[in-house]
Each structure stands twice: as structure tokens, then as C-alpha cells.
C-alpha positions in Angstrom: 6.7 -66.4 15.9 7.1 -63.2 17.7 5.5 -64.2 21.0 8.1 -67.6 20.9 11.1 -64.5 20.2 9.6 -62.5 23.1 9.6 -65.4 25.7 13.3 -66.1 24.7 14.5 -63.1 25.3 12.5 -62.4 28.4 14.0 -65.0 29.7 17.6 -64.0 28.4 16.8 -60.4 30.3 15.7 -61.8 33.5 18.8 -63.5 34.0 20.8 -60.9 33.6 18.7 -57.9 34.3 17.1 -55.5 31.8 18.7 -52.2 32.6 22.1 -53.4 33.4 25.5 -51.9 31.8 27.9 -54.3 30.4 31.0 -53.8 31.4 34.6 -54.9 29.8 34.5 -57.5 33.1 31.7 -59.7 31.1 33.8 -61.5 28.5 32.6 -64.2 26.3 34.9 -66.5 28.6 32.4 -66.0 31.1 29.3 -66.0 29.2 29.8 -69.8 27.5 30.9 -70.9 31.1 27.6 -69.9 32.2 26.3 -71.7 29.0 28.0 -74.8 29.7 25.3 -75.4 32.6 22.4 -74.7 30.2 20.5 -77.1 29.3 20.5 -75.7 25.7 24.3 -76.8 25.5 24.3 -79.7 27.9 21.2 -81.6 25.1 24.0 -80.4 22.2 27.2 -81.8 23.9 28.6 -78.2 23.6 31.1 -77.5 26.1 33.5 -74.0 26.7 36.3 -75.2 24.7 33.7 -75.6 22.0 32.4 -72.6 21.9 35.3 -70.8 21.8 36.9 -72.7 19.2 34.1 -72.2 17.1 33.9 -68.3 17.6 37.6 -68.1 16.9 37.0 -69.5 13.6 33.9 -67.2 12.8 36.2 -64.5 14.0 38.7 -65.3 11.3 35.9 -65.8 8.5 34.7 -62.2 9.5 38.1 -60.6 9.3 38.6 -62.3 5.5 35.2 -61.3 5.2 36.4 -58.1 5.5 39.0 -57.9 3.4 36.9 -59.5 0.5 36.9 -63.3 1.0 33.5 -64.5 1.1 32.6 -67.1 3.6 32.1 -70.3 1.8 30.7 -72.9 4.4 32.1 -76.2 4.6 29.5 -77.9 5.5 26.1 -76.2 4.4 25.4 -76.1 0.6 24.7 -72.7 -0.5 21.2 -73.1 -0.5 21.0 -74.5 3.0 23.0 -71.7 4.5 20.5 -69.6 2.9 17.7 -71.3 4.7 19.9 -71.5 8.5 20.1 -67.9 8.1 16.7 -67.1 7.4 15.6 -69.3 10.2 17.9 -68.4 12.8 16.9 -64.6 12.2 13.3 -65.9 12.3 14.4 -67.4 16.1 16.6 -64.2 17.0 15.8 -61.5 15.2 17.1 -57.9 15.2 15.6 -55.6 17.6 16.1 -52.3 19.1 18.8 -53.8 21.7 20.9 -55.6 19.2 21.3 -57.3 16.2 20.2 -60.7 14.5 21.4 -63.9 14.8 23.0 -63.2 11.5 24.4 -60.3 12.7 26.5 -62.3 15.3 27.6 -64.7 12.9 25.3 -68.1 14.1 25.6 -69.5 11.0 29.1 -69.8 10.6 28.8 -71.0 14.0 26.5 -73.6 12.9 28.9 -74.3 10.1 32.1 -74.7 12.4 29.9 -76.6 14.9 28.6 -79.2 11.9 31.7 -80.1 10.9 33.6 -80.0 14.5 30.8 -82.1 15.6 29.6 -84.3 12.7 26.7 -86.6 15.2 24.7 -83.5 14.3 25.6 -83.4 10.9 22.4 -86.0 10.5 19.6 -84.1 11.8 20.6 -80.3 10.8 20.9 -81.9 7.1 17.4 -84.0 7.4 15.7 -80.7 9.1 16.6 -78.5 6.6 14.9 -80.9 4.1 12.4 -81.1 5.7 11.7 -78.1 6.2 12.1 -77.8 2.2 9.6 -80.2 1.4 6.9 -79.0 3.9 7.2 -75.2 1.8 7.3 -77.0 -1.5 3.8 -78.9 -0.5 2.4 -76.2 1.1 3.0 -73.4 -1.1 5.4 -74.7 -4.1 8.5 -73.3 -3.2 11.3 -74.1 -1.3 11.2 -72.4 2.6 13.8 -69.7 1.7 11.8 -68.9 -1.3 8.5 -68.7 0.5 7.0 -65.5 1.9 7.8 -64.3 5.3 4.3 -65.2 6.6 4.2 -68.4 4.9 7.1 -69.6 6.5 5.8 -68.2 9.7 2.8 -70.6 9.4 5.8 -73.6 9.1 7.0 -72.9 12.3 3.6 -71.9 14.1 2.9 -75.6 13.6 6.0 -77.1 14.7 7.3 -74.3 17.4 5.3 -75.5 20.5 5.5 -79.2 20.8 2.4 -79.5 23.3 -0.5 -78.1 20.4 1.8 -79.4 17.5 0.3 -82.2 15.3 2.1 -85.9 15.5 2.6 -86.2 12.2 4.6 -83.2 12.4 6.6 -84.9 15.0 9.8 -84.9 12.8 10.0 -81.1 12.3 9.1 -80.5 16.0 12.5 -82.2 16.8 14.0 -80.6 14.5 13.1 -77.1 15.4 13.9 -77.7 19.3 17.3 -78.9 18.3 18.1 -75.7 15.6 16.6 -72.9 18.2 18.7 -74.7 20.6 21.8 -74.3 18.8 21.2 -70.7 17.7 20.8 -69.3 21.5 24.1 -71.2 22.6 25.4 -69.3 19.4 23.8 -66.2 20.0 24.2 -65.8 23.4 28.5 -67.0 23.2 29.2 -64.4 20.8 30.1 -60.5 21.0 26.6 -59.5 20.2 25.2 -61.8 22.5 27.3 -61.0 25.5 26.3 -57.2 25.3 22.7 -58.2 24.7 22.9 -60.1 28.3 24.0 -56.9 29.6 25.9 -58.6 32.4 28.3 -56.5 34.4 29.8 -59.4 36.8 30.3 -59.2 40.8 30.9 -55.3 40.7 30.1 -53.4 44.0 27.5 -50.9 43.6 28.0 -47.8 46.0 24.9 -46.2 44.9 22.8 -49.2 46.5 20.0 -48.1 49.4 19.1 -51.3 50.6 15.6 -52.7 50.1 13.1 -50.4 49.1 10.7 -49.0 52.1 7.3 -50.6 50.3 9.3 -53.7 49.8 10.2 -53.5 53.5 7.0 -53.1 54.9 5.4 -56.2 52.9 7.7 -57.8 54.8 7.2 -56.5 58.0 10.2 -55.6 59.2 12.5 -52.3 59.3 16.5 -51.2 59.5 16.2 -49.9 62.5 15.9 -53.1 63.9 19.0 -54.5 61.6 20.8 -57.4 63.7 24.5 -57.0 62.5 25.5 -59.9 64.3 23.6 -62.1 62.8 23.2 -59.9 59.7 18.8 -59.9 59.6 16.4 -57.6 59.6 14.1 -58.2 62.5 10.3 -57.6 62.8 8.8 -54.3 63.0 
């Protein structure tokens, strides 16, 4: 799975740019605005209001969490928010840069999003037994119980819907939907707004324009620059 983790979060960087600061003008406000033209949320229904209203309830289970009050889901049995943590770590794991799905509180997420939105409380439900009974064939356990690399071997088969098998068809939609679910989490919550690293519409006075290599690819120079119409014109 770690080439599937890599391509996510390429793509996560090259939206927002590897290198750059974040900045107190990023807030998660802005982050599931720009969400809420994803596909990743448009396919789950999830809109801005919905995001935030589900981080302000994993906010709150994190303070009691704090203070001693286990979270108890309300929708997820024990065992499957076992499993939705294992997986969702599995999809985003923790790196160098930040922390793990986990870590920014997805399942909870998941938990408040189930329950807030019960047309996907059919598939998460029928995934996660699935899942189950795939391990339990395969090796004799159930997927939370299995090793690392066994479970890895689940979702090598089901992952990449191009090379995976039809009969496997079932976990295959499963999986798109659940990865799907924990980005929009991921990327809408503290963690995941520092890990985009955006710093907003912020002027940069220590900008030198395009650099000279770049320039001469092009074929053209500044000091030809046009400033009434704002071009660079031929060398």
C-alpha cells in the first residue's frame, strides 16, 4: 500500500506546494470550502456545513477525551472502530510531515458522519464485514486481528480497481468509498490543514520573477517586458 499512500499525498502536496508555510490565514473554513468542489466529497454528499459540524463534535470528544471520558462511538461497535482505525491509518499513515489519520481524529469523523448521514450507514457496515470475512477465509482471523502484511495483501487486491478481480468487485467499492471518506476527513481537520501547508493569497516580496533558464526555454526576456499589455515579448 505504500505506493497508493505516496500518490495521495503527492497529489495533496502538488496542490498546495511542498515547501510552503502555513500560515494562521489557512483555516479549516477554507480548507473544506476547497473540499466541497472535490470530487472526494461531491460522490459522499459532504458539503461545508458538514464538515464542520462533524469536526466540532470530534473537537468536543477530544476535549472529554482529555479529561478522561473515553470516546464511545455511536455508531461503530467496538470492534469495527477498531478495524476503521486500522484501515484509515493503513490509507493515511503517519509520516515525517504529520500524523495519522488517527491522529486527526477520522474515525470519530466517520462516526459523526455515519450517524449525521445514515444512507451510508449501509455500505460502511457491509464493507467492514466484508472485509472481516475475507481475513477470516484467508488467514482465520478477523482483519484487525491479522498481521500487518496480511492485511496489506487484502487491500493490494482490492485498492486498484483496473487489475482487481470481479469477484472482488464488492470490496473494490467498498475501499473507493472508505479512502474517500478518510481524505475529506483528513484533509478538513487541524492536522490536515497544516499538512496542505497552504498559506492563502499572501504577497511574497522576496519573488524574482521567472527564473532566467525558465525564461530562455521560452524565448523571451524582461527587458523586453510590455507593461501595457503586461507580456514578456520575444527575445
Amino acid at each position: 500500500m505504500s505506493s497508493e499512500n505516496e500518490d495521495l499525498t503527492s497529489h495533496m502536496e502538488s496542490a498546495a506546494g511542498p515547501t510552503a508555510p502555513m500560515t494562521r490565514d489557512m483555516t479549516r473554513r477554507d480548507a473544506v470550502q476547497l473540499l466541497s468542489v472535490l470530487p472526494i466529497a461531491a460522490v459522499l454528499g459532504l458539503s461545508r456545513a458538514d464538515h464542520e459540524r462533524a469536526w466540532r463534535f470530534v473537537d468536543d470528544a477530544r476535549d472529554r477525551a482529555e479529561e478522561g471520558i473515553a470516546f464511545a462511538p455511536k455508531f461503530f461497535t467496538p470492534a469495527e472502530f477498531r478495524t476503521v482505525g486500522i484501515l484509515a491509518d493503513m490509507i493515511i499513515p503517519r509520516d515525517e510531515r504529520s500524523g495519522s489519520a488517527t491522529d486527526a481524529g477520522v474515525p470519530e469523523f466517520m462516526d459523526f458522519i455515519m450517524i449525521d448521514m445514515p444512507d451510508n450507514q449501509k455500505w460502511m457496515r457491509t464493507g467492514l464485514g466484508w472485509l472481516d470475512a475475507q481475513s477470516t477465509t484467508r488467514f482465520g482471523k478477523s482483519f484487525a486481528g491479522a498481521s500487518a502484511s496480511q492485511r496489506e495483501q487484502i487491500l493490494n487486491d482490492i485498492a486498484w480497481p483496473a487489475r482487481a478481480p470481479a469477484a472482488l468487485a464488492d470490496g473494490v467499492n467498498f475501499f473507493n468509498a472508505f479512502r474517500d471518506l478518510t481524505s475529506s476527513g483528513f484533509w478538513s481537520s487541524k492536522m490536515g490543514v497544516k499538512d496542505l501547508r497552504y498559506i492563502g493569497n499572501t504577497f511574497n516580496p522576496n519573488w524574482n520573477g521567472c527564473p532566467p533558464e525558465a525564461l530562455a526555454k521560452l524565448g523571451v526576456t524582461y527587458a523586453k517586458f510590455e507593461p501595457k499589455n503586461l507580456r514578456l515579448t520575444p527575445q
